[in-house]
N, C-alpha and C positions, 0 to 999 in steps of 0.2 A: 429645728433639729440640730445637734449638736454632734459634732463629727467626733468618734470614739477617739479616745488616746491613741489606740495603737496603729489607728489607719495612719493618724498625723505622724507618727511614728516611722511609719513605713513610707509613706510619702517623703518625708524629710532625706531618710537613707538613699532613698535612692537617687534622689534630687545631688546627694552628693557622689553617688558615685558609678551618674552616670557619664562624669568627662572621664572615667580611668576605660578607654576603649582600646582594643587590639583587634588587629584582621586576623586570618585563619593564615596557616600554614606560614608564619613568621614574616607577613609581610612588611610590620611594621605595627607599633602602637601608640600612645598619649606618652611611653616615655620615649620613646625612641626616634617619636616624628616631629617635626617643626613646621609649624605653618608658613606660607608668604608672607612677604608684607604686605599689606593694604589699608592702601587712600583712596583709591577710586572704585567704584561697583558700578559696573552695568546692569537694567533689570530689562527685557525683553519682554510688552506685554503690558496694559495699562487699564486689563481690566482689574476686576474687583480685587482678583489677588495681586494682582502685579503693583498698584496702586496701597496695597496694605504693607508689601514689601518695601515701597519704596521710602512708605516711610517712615519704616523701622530701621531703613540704614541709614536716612538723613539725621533721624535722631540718634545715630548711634557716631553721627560727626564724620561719614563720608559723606564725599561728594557723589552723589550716585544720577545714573545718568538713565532716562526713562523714555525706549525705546517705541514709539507710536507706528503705527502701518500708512497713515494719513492722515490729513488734517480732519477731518470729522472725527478721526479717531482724537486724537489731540485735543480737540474742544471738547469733545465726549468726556476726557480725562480729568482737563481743568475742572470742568464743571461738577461732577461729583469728585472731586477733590475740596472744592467749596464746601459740601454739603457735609462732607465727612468732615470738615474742620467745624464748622457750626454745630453737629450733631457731638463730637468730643467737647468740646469746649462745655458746650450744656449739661453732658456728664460730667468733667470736671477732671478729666483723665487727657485733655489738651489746655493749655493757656498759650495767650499771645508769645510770649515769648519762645515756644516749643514751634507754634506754626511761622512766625516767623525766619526759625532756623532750619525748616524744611524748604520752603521760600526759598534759603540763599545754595539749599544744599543740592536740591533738584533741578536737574535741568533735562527737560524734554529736547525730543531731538525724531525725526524719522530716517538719518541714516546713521547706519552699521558703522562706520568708519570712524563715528565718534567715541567707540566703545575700543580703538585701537590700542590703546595704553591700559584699560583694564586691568583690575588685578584680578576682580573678581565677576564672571557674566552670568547670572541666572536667568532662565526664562521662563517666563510663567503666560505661556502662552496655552491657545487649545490642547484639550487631551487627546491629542492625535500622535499617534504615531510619524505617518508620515510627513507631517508638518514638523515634527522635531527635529525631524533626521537631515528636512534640508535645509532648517533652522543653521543648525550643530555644524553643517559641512559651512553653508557660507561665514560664518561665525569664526571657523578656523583660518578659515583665509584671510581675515581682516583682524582677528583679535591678535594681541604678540604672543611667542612660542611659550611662554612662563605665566599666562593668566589658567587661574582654574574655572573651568565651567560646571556651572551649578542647571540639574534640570529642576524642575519642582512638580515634574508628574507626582500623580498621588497613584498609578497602578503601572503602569505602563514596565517593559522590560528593559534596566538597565542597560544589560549587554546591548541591545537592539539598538536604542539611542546613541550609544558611544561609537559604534560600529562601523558608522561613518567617517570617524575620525582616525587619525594615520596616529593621533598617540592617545589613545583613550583611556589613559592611567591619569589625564586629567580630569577628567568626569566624575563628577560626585554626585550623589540625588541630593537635593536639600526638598525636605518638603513641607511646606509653611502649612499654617492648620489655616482656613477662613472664618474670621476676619483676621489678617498676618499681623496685624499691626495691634493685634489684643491676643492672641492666644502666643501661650511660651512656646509651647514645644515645638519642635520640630524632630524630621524623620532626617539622619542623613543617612543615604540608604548607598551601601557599597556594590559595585559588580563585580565580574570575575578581573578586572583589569586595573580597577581603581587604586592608585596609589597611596602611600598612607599619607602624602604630603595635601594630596586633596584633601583626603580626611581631615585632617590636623586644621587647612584652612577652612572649612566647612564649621567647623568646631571654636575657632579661632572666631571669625564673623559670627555667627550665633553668641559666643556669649560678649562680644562686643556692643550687640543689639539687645541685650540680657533678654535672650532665650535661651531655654533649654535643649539642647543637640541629644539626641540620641542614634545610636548606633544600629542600623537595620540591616539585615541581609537582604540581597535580592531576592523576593517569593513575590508572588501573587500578590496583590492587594496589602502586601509591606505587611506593618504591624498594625498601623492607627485603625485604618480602613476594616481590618479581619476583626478591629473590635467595635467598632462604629456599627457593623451592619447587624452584631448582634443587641446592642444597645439599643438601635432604632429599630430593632426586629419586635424586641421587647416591650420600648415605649409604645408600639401600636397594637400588638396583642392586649395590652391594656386598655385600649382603646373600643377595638371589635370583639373582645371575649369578657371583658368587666365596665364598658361602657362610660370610661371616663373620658373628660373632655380634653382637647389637645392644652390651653390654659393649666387646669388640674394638674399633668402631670408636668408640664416645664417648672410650676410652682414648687414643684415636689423635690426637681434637682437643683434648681436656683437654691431652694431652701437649704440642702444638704452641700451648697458651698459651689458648686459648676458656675461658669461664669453665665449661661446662657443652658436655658430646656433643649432636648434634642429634636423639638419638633420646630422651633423658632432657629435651630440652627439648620434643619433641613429647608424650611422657606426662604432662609438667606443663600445655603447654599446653591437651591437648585435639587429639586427631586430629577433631572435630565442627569444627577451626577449619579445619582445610585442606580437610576434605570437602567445607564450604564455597563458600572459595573457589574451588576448583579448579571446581564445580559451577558459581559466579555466572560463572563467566568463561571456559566452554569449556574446561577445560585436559582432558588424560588423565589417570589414575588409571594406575598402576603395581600388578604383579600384587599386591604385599604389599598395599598399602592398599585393592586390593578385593576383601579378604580379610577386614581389620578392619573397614572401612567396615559389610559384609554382614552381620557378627557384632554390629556398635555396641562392637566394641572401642575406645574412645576415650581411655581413660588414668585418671591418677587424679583430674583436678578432674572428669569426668563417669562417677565411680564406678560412682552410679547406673542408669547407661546400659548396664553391663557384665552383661553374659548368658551362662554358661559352658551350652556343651552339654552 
């Protein structure tokens, strides 16, 4: 299948212009604002996403610093970090020389204090609320007063997150798609408080790592999410109402140019992540997913979770 002129068309435009961003009520925009400087990234968090983050900013030539809870966590880490280097490499979208330079550029660590000179701390830890919050408070007290913090919640409520902190105009949402370390985009998602110099750094590190930033208001479930659920709403109505197979249809979006089918991204991500949200925010569940849901079929990062009758 061949992707029409005009979609490319339009992909292209906007691809350019979405670094031209401004906040509401004159807070500041891409000409007015200037980002930090930054050498150093902190990333809080070492699972799947924290781990794709980490190294998309070693290759983007920081030094970035990869926050573990404990050493089981930390072998945990190493360890598919192996896997995911051998798994790149065989696609051909890593070589030696790339893992190499992550190699000199990461460094694991389980205390906070090493993240003192930061320029920049993102955490890609649980989607919890109240694990961010006391994330964000101990984080202020050890990071320096000029580092910006990055969340990378995918729903959660800006304001609420920042709320604990005494200057939360540093608070920016960054929020990496999974797998971070292959998908461009990103959400950076503004709250009532956030400053535009966040932004600008948020925008700054993204295309340093060459991704794509885009600019979200605080809502509910941001942008990606409000279209992801009707995507995979859609791939499985296809499923339960025209009887195609899950295969079939990721063939179908692979073909039309997606990096990955929605339903091989749903097994990577975790069906625990839409049960989720669909749960935090009223939505309906569709026959298939409360089918999985009931069973804890959830895929392969919550293996674990998986219960055959």
């Amino acid at each position: 299948m061949k992707v029409p002129e005009d979609i490319k068309d339009y992909l292209m435009e906007a691809h350019g212009l979405a670094g031209q961003w401004s906040l509401p009520d004159n807070r500041g925009s891409s000409e007015s604002s200037q980002p930090i400087p930054l050498e150093s990234v902190g990333i809080v968090g070492g699972g799947t996403m924290g781990r794709g983050m980490a190294i998309s900013f070693c290759l983007g030539g920081f030094t970035t610093y990869l926050v573990l809870r404990s050493e089981t966590s930390m072998d945990n880490c190493k360890k598919e970090l192996e896997v995911m280097f051998n798994r790149e490499k065989k696609f051909k979208r890593l070589n030696d020389k790339k893992i190499e330079q992550i190699r000199l550029k990461l460094v694991f660590t389980m205390d906070y204090q090493t993240l003192k000179d930061c320029d920049l701390v993102v955490e890609a830890i649980y989607e919890n609320l109240k694990m961010k919050k006391e994330l964000f408070d101990e984080l202020e007290r050890v990071c320096k007063p000029t580092a910006i913090f990055g969340t990378n919640t995918s729903s959660l409520n800006m304001d609420e997150i920042s709320s604990v902190l005494k200057n939360p105009s540093r608070m920016v949402g960054m929020h990496f798609i999974n797998p971070a370390n292959l998908i461009k985009m990103v959400e950076i998602i503004y709250g009532s408080n956030t400053s535009a110099e966040a932004v600008a750094t948020a925008f700054e590190a993204c295309t340093a790592i060459k991704k794509l930033p885009i600019l979200v208001a605080n809502c509910p479930l941001f942008v990606f999410n409000r279209l992801l659920l009707v995507y995979v709403d859609q791939s499985l109505k296809l499923m339960y109402d025209y009887g195609y197979l899950p295969h079939q249809i990721d063939a179908f979006v692979v073909e039309f140019g997606m990096l990955m089918g929605p339903l091989t991204m749903g097994d990577m991500n975790g069906l625990d992540v839409m049960e989720r949200l669909k749960s935090e925010n009223g939505l309906p569940t569709n026959v298939i997913e409360k089918e999985m849901f009931s069973r804890k079929r959830y895929g392969r990062k919550t293996s674990e979770l998986i219960k055959t009758s």
